[in-house]
N, C-alpha and C positions, 0 to 999 in steps of 0.2 A: 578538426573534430566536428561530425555531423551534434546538427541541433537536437535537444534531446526533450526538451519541452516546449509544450505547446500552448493553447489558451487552458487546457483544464487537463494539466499532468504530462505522462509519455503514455503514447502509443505505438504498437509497432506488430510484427505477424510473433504470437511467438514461436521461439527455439532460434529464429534468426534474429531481431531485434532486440526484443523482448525476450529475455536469458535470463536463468538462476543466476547468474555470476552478479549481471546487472540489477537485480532485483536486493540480493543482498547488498550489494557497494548503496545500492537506494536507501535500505532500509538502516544500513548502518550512520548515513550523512544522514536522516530522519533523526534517529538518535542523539547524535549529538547535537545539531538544531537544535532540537527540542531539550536540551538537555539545561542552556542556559538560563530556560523558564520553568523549568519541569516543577510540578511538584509531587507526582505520582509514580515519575519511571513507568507509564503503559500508556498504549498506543492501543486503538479499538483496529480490529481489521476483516474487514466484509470482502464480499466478493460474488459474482456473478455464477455461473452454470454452468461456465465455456470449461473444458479440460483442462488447459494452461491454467486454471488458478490455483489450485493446490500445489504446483508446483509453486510458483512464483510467490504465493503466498509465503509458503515455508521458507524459502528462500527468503524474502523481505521479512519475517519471524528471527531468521538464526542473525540477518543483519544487526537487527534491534536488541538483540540478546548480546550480543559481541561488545556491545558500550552500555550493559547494564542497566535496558528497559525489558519489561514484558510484554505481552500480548495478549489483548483477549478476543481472542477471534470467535466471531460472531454466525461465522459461514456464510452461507447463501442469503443473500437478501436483498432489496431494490436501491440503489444507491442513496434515493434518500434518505434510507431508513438507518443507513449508517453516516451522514452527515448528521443528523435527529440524533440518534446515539452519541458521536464523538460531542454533540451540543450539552446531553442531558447528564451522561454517567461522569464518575471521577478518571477521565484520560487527560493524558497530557494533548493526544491529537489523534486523527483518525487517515486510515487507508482505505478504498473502496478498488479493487483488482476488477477492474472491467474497461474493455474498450465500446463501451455504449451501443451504437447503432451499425458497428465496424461490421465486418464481416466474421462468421466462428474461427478466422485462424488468427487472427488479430487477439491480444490482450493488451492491457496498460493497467497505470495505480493513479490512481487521485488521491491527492494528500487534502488535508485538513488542520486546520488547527483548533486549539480547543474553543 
């Protein structure tokens, strides 16, 4: 099995790398991670500009829903500002759906905790 993380999350092009299928399998092992410290059940989840987030986003959304977290997605905004978030509000942990500096057909998720 190829390597799936890197120094800060997965990246990869999406629809070949980076897939809904993968995105939920993510967001469900998020879940239950977080599940043994949880005390909220929700997960903050931001995301860049690029096309592939809405998709992968939702996808990593029905993950978390499938082991009884929710989401409060935040939409578009600068990945600090959802590190800053998952820091301030009541989350168990955060997502930021961006592959930073990569090229537009590139996406990834950055996890967080709280």
């Amino acid at each position: 099995m190829p390597k799936l993380f890197g120094t800060d999350g997965i990246r990869g092009i999406a629809n070949e790398k980076m897939i809904a299928k993968l995105a939920f399998i993510l967001g469900k092992a998020f879940g239950i991670i977080l599940n043994e410290t949880s005390i909220n059940k929700k997960v903050l989840i931001g995301r860049d500009t690029r096309i592939s987030g809405q998709m992968l986003s939702s996808a990593f959304c029905a993950g978390l829903n499938s082991v009884g977290f929710s989401a409060l997605i935040v939409g578009v905004l600068p990945t600090p500002a959802t590190s800053y978030l998952t820091k301030i509000l009541d989350v168990d942990g955060g997502v930021m759906i961006t592959a930073s500096h990569n090229p537009a057909e590139y996406n990834g998720i950055k996890f967080y905790d709280s």
